[in-house]
Backbone as CSV, one residue per row, in Angstrom:
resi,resn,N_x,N_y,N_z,CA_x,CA_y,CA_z,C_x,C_y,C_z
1,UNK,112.582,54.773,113.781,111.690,55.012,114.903,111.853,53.893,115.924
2,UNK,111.546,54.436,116.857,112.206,53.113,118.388,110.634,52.527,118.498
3,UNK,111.097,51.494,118.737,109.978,50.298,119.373,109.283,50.950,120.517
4,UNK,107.973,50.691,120.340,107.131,51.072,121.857,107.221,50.162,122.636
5,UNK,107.724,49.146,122.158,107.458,47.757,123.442,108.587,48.033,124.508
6,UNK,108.930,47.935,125.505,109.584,47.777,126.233,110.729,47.201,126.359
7,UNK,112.478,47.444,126.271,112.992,46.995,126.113,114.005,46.063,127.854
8,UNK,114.534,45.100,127.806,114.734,44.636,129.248,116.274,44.037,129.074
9,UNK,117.157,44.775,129.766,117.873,43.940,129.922,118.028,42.542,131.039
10,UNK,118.658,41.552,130.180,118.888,40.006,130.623,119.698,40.514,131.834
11,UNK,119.268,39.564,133.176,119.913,39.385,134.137,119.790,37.886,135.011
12,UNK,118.801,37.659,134.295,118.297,35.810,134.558,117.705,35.781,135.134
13,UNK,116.858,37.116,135.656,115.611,37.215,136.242,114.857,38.273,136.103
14,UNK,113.905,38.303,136.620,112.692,39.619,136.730,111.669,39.216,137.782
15,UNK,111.399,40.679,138.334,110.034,40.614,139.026,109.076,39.961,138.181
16,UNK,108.666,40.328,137.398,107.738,39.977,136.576,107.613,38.651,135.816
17,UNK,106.292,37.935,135.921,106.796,36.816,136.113,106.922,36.307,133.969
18,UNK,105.813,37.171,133.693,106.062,37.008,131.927,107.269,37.368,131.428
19,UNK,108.230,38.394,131.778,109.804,38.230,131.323,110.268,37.075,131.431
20,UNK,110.412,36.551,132.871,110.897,34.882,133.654,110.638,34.279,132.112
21,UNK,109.294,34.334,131.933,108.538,33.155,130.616,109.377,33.196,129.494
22,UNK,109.332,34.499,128.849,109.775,35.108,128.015,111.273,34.409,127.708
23,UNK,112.170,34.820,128.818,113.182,34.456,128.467,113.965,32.780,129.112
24,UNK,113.039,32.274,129.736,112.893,30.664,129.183,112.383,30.520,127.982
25,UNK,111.396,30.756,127.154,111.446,30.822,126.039,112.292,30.939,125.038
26,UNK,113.244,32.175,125.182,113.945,32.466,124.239,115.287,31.667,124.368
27,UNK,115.323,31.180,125.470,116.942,30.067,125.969,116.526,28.987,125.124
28,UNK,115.483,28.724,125.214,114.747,27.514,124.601,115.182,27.345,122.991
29,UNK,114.275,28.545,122.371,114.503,28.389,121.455,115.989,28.923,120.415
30,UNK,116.573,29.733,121.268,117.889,30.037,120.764,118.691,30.249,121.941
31,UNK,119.179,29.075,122.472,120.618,28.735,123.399,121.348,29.599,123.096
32,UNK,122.062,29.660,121.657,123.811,30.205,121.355,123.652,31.285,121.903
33,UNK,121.913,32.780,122.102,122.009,33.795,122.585,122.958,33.837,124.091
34,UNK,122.039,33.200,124.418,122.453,32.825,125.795,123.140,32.225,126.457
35,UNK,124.532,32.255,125.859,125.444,31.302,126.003,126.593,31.710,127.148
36,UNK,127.597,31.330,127.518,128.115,31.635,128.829,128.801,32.582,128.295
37,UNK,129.518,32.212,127.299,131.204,33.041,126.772,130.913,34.512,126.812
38,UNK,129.537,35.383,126.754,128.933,36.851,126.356,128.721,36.679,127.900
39,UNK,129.183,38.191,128.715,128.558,38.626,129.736,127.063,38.975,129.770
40,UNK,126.278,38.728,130.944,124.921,39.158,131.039,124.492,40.407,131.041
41,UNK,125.656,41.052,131.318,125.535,42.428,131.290,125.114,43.281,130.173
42,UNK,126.220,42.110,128.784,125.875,42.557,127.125,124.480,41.776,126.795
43,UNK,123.596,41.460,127.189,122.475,40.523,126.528,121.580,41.532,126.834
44,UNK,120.655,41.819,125.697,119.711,42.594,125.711,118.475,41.869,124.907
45,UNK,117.108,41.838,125.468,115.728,41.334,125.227,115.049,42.017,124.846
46,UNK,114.877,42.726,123.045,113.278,43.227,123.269,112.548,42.322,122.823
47,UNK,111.332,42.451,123.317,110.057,41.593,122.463,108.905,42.261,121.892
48,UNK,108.671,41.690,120.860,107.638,42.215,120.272,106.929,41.213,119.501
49,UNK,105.240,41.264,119.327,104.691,40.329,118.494,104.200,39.279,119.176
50,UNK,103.622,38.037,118.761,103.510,37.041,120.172,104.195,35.866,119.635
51,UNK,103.581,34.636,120.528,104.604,33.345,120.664,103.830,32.526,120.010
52,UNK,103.643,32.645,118.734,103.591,31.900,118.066,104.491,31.333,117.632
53,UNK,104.640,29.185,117.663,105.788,28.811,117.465,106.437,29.236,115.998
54,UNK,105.440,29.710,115.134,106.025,29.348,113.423,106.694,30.570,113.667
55,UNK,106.214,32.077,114.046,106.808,33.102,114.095,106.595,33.958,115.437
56,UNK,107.525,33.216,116.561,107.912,34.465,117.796,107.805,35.863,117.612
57,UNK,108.190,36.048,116.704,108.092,37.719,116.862,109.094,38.433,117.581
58,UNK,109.949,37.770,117.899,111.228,38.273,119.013,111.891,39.218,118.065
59,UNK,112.361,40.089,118.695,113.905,41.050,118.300,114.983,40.600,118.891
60,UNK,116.133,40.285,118.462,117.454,39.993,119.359,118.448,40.655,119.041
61,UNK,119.195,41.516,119.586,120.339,41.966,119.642,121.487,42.453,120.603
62,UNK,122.444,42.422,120.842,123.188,42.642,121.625,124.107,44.398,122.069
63,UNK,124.101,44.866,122.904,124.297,46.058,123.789,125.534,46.251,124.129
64,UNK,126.459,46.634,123.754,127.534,47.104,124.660,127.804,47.523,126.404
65,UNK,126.513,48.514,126.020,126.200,49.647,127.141,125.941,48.790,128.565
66,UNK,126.481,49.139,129.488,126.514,48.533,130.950,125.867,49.225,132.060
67,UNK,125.137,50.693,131.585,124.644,51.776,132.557,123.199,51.596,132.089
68,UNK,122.859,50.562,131.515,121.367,51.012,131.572,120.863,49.803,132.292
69,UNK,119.253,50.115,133.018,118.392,49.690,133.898,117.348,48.231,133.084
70,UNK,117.037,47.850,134.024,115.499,46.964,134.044,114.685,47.871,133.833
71,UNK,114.474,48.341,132.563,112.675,49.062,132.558,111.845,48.930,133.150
């Protein structure tokens, strides 16, 4: 079953300013995601859960797909 949360692809920005947060956050706490050598195009963000430091709650995985949008 698919996640209700909203999924976003990485572009190193957003209108919104809690993605911005979000993914300073997640550079923060895991650089190698976000590393140069992977196009931005392949980086994909869902989140789910909150920011608690012991357990983020993040999902991370990476996208092939190059035709899909900013939700």
């Amino acid at each position: 079953m698919d996640s209700l949360f909203p999924t976003y692809k990485f572009s190193g920005s957003s209108e919104r300013e809690f993605i911005n947060y979000y993914l300073r956050y997640l550079k923060d706490r895991r650089p190698d995601f976000l590393s140069e050598d992977v196009e931005a195009s392949e980086k994909w963000v869902k989140y789910m859960g909150d920011f608690a430091e012991a357990s983020p709650g993040e999902e991370i995985f990476i996208r092939a797909s190059k035709n899909q949008h900013l939700i």
